[in-house]
C-alpha positions in Angstrom: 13.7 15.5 10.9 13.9 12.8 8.2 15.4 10.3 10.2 12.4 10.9 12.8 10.3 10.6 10.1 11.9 6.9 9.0 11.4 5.8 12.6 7.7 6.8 12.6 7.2 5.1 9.2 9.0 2.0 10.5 6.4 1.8 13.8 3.8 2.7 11.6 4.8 -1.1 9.2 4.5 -3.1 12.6 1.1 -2.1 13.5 -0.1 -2.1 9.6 1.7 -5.6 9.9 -0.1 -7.3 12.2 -3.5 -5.2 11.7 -3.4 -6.9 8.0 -2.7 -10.2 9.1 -5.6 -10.5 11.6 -7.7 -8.8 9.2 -6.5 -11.0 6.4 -7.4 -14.3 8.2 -10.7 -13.3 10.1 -11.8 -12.3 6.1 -10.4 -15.9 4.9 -12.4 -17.6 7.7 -15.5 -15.5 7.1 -15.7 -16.2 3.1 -14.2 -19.4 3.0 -12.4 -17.8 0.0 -14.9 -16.7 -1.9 -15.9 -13.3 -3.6 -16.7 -10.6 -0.4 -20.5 -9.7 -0.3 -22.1 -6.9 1.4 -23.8 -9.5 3.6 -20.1 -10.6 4.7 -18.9 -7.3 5.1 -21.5 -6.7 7.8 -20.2 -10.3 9.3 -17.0 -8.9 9.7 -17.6 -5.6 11.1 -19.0 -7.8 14.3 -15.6 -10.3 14.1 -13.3 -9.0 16.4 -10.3 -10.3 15.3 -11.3 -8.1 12.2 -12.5 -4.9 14.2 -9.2 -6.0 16.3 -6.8 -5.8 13.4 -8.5 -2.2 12.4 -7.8 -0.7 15.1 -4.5 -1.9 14.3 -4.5 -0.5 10.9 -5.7 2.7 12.2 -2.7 3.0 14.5 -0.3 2.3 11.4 -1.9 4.7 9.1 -1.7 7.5 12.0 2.4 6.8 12.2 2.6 6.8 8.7 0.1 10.8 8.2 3.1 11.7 11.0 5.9 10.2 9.2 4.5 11.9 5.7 4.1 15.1 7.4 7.7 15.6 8.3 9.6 13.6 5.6 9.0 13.2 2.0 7.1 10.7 -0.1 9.8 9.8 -1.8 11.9 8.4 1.1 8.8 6.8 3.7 6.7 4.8 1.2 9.5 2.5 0.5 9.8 1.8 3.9 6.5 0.2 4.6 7.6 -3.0 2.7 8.7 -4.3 6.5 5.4 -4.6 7.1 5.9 -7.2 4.2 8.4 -9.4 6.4 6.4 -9.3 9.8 3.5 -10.4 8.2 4.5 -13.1 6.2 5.9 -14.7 9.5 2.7 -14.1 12.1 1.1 -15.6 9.0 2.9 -18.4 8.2 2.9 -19.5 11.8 -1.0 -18.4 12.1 -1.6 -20.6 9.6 0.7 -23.2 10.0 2.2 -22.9 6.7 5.8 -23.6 5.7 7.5 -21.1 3.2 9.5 -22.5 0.6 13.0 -21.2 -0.3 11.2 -19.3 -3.5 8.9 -17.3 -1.0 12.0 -16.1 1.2 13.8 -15.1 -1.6 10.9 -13.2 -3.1 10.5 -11.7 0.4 14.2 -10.7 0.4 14.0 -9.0 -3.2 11.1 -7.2 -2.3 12.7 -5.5 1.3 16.3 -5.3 -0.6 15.0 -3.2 -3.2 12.7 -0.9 -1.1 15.6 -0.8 1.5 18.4 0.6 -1.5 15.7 2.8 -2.7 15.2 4.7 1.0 18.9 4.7 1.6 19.6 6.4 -2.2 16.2 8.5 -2.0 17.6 10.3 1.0 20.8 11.5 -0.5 18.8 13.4 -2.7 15.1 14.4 -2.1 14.0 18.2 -1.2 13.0 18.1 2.9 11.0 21.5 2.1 8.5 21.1 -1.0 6.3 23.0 -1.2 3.1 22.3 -3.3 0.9 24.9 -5.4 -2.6 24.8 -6.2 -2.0 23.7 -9.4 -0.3 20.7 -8.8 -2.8 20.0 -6.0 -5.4 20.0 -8.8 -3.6 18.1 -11.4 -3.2 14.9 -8.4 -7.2 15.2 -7.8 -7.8 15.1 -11.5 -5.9 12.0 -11.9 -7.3 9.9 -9.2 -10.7 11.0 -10.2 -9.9 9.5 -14.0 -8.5 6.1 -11.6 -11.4 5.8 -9.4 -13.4 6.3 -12.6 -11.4 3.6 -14.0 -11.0 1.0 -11.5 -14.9 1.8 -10.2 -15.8 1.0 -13.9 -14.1 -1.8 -14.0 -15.5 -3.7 -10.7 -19.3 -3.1 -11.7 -18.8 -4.3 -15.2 -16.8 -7.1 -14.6 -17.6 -7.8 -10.8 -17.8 -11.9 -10.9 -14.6 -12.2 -13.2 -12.5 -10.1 -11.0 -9.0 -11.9 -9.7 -7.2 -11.4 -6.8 -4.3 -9.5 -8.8 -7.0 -6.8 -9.6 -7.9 -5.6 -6.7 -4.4 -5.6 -5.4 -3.2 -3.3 -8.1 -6.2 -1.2 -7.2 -6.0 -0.6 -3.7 -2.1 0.5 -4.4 -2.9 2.9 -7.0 -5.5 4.2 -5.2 -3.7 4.3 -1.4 -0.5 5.8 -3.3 -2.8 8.7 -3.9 -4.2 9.3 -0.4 -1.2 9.2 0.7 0.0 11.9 -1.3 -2.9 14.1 -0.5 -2.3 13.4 2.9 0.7 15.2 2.7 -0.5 17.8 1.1 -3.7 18.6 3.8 -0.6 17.5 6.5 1.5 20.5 4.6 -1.2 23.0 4.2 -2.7 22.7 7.7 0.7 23.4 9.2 1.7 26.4 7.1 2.9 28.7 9.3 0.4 31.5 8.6 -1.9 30.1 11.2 -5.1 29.5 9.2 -5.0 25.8 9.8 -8.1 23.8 8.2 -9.0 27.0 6.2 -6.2 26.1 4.3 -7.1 22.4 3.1 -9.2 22.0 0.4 -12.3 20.3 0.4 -11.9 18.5 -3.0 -9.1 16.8 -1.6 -10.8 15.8 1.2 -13.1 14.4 -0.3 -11.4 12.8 -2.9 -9.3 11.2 0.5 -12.4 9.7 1.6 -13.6 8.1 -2.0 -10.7 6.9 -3.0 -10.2 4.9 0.9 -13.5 3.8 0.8 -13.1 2.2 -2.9 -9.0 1.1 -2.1 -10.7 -0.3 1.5 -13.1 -3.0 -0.7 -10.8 -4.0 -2.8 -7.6 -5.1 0.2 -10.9 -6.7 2.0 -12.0 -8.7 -1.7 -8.5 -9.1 -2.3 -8.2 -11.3 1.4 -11.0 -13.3 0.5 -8.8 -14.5 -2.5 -5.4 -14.2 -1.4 -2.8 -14.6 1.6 -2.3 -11.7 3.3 1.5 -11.2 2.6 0.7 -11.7 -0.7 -1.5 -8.9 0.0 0.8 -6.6 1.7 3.4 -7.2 -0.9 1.3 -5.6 -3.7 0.1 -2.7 -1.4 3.9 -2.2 0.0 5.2 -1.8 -3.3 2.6 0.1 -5.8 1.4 2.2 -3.3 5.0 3.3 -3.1 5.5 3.3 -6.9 2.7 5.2 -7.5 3.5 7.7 -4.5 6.9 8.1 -5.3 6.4 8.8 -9.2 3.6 11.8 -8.3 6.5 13.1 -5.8 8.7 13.1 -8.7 7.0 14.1 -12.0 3.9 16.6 -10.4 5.9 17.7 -6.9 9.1 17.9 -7.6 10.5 16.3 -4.9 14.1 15.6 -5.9 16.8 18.2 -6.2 17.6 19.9 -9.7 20.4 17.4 -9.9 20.8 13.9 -9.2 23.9 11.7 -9.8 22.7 9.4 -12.7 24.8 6.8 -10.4 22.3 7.1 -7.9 19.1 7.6 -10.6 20.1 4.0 -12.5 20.4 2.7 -8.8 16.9 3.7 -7.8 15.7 2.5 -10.5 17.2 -1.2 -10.3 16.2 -1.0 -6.3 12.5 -0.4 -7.4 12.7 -3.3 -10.5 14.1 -5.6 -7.6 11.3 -4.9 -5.7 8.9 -5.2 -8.2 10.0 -8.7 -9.4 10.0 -9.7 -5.6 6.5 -9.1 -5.4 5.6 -11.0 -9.2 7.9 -14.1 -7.8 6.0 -14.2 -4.5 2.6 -13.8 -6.5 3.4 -17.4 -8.4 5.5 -19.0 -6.0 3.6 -18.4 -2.2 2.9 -21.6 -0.5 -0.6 -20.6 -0.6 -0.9 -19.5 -3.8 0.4 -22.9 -4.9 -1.8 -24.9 -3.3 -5.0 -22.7 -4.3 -3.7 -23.8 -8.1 -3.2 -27.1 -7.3 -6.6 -27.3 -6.1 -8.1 -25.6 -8.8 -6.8 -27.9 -11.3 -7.9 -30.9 -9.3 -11.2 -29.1 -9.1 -11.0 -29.4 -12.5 -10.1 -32.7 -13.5 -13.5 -33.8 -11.6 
């Protein structure tokens, strides 16, 4: 079951792949690179390379609610950081842009690590965790303190707001859907039969804040930002974040786990994490956005 799991999460990357890139660049041609506005936002919604790349998205998403209903969180959100590789390539030839040998190594830190941590993670997660109302209740609490924090955050500081931000935002926040994804995906397949009458509304709607507050902020974050540069963030703190609330609130590992293996998860996910900083300060585009912006000001 894990392994069919994997494969699911792994079609689910392609399609989230190449759903973000077309996405990405019809928001880069609609903005020009500047902030998105509500008035550009309706643009979009009639571009359909962007409508195009959500129905992309859509299909990704619905592999990866499969692949979270029959594996664990702790073993698919690494996996999504192929969705890291395909899209830096339909990208870079999209945009006819030439990655430099800092990018591919930043590329290859970032896949390495979330490939170690999958291969370690599956040695020695739980298949069958099952998750109380209280700890159901403690992961809606703490995305309502996030959304109350990040929400905060945009409408005081709205026209100061970098690219970096809303990246970090939409992981934290998408790391938490997909956690209570698999907790409806759980409760509506228990086996006494009651289906929907056993999801919670709360969570529910909690799902559909906290994608309609993560869905701004990957849309603001392309209309500052390459979209691999994009993906990177979301491919590795939406994990992180996932992964730690399968840990400390779910318990999703066994009782006992090799330190060998715990130091080794732990180095996979720093490698990862460093992959994505290096690719942050060393993308082709991301250079030449500073380069202009130091030229701008020298005028």
């Amino acid at each position: 079951m894990v392994w069919l799991a994997v494969s699911c999460a792994v079609a689910g990357a392609f399609f989230l792949a190449f759903g973000a890139q077309r996405q990405g660049s019809a928001v880069q041609s609609n903005t020009g690179g500047l902030a998105l506005r509500g008035s550009g936002f309706l643009r979009l919604v009639r571009n359909p390379r962007w409508v195009f790349g959500l129905l992309l998205l859509g299909a990704g998403m619905a592999l990866n609610v499969i692949a979270l209903t029959l594996g664990t969180l702790t073993v698919i959100q690494p996996i999504g950081a192929i969705a890291l590789v395909i899209t830096t390539i339909v990208n870079s030839k999209d945009q006819g842009i030439r990655l430099n040998r800092a990018t591919v190594v930043a590329i290859t830190a970032c896949v390495t690590g979330s490939a170690l941590f999958v291969l370690l993670a599956v040695n020695v997660v739980r298949e069958n965790t099952d998750v109380t109302t209280e700890e159901e209740l403690v992961v809606v609490l703490l995305l309502a303190v996030v959304v109350t924090i990040f929400g905060g955050v945009l409408a005081v500081f709205k026209h100061r707001i970098k690219a970096f931000f809303y990246i970090l935002g939409a992981g934290v926040l998408f790391g938490f859907v997909a956690v209570l994804i698999r907790i409806i995906s759980k409760q509506f397949f228990d086996p006494n039969g009651l289906y929907l009458l056993n999801v919670q509304w709360y969570s529910v709607i909690c799902i559909g804040v906290a994608c309609g507050l993560g869905g701004w902020f990957v849309q603001s974050a392309y209309a500052s930002g390459p979209p691999d540069l994009v993906i990177a963030g979301l491919t590795v703190i939406d994990p992180m974040i996932g992964i730690a609330i399968g840990i400390i609130i779910l318990g999703e590992l066994r009782p006992v786990v090799p330190p060998v293996i715990a130091i080794s998860m732990a180095g996979a996910a720093l490698l990862a994490i460093v992959g994505v900083v290096a690719l942050s300060r060393h993308h082709p585009d991301v250079v030449k956005r500073r380069a202009d912006a130091k030229s701008a000001q020298r005028r």
